[in-house]
C-alpha positions in Angstrom: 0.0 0.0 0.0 1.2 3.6 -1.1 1.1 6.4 1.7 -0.1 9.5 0.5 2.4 12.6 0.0 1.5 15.1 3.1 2.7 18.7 3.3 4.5 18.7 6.2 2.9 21.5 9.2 5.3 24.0 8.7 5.0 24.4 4.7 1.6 24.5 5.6 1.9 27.6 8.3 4.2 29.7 5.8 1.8 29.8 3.3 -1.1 30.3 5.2 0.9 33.3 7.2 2.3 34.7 3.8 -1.4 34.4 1.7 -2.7 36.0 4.8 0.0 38.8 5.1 -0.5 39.2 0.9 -4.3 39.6 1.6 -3.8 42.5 3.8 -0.4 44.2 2.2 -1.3 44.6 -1.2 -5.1 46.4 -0.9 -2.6 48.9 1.5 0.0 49.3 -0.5 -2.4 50.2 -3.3 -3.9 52.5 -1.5 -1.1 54.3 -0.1 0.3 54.7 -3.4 -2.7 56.5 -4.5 -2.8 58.9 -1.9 1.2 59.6 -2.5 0.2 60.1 -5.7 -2.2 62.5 -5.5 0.0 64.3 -2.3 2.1 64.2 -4.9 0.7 66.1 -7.8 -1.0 68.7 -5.5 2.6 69.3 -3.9 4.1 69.9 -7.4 1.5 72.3 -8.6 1.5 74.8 -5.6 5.1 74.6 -6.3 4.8 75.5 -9.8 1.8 78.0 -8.9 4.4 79.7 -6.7 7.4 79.5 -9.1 5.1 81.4 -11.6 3.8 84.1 -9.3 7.2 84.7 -8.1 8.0 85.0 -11.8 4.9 87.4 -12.3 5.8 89.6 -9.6 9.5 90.1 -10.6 8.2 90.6 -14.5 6.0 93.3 -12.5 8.5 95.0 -10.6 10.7 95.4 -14.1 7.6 96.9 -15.8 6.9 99.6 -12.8 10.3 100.3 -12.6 10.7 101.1 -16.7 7.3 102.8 -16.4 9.0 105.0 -13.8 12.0 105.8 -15.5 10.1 106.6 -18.4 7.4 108.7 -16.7 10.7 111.1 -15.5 13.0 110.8 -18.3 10.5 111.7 -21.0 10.4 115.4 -19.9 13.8 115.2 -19.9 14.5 113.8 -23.3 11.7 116.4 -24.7 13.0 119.3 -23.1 14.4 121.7 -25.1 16.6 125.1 -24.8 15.6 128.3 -25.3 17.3 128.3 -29.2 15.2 124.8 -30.2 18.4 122.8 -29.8 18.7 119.3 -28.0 19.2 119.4 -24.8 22.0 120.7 -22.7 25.6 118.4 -22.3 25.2 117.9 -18.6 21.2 116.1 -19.4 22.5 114.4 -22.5 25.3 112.8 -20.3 23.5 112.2 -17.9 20.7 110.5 -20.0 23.2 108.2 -21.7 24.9 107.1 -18.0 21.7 106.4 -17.2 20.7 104.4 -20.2 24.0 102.4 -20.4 23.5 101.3 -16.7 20.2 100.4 -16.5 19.9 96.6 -17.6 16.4 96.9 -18.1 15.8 99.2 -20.8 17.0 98.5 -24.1 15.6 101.4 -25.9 13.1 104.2 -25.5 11.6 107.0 -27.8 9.5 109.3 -26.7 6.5 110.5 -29.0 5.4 114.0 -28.8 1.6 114.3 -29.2 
């Protein structure tokens, strides 16, 4: 007579304890990695949303500034002497100092209306 092939006790305890520790890993591990996920993506775009408004203000600051400079060089630049000629030496100089060491404005022109 043949005896039938047994699993021995312990074989049987290590894959009952692993099934069992598979049953209740993988639904939380699944869901842990969608919440990381979408910590994830929210984390990313504030950081982007700030990167941008930080960009936005510093684009603004530029913009005031050359409206500024503008808003008092334009008399300036439109000023004339009493014989109709360009403006005095010490303006002109000081207009061109002020243009080749300001990094922000490449060029200006001001329109008379």
């Amino acid at each position: 007579m043949r005896v039938p092939f047994r699993f021995p006790i312990g074989l049987k305890l290590a894959v009952v304890s692993i099934t069992l520790l598979m049953l209740a890993m993988v639904p939380t591990a699944l869901r842990t990695s969608s919440v990381f996920k979408k910590v994830s993506k929210d984390r990313e775009a504030d950081a982007n949303r700030s990167q941008s408004d930080a960009r936005a203000s510093e684009a603004s600051v530029i913009l005031e500034k050359i409206v500024e400079k503008v808003t008092f060089f334009a008399p300036l630049m439109l000023k004339r002497d009493g014989g109709g000629q360009a403006q005095s030496s010490g303006t002109g100089e000081l207009l061109r100092q002020t243009f080749l060491g300001d990094p922000d404005i490449v060029s200006i022109e001001v329109f008379k209306k």
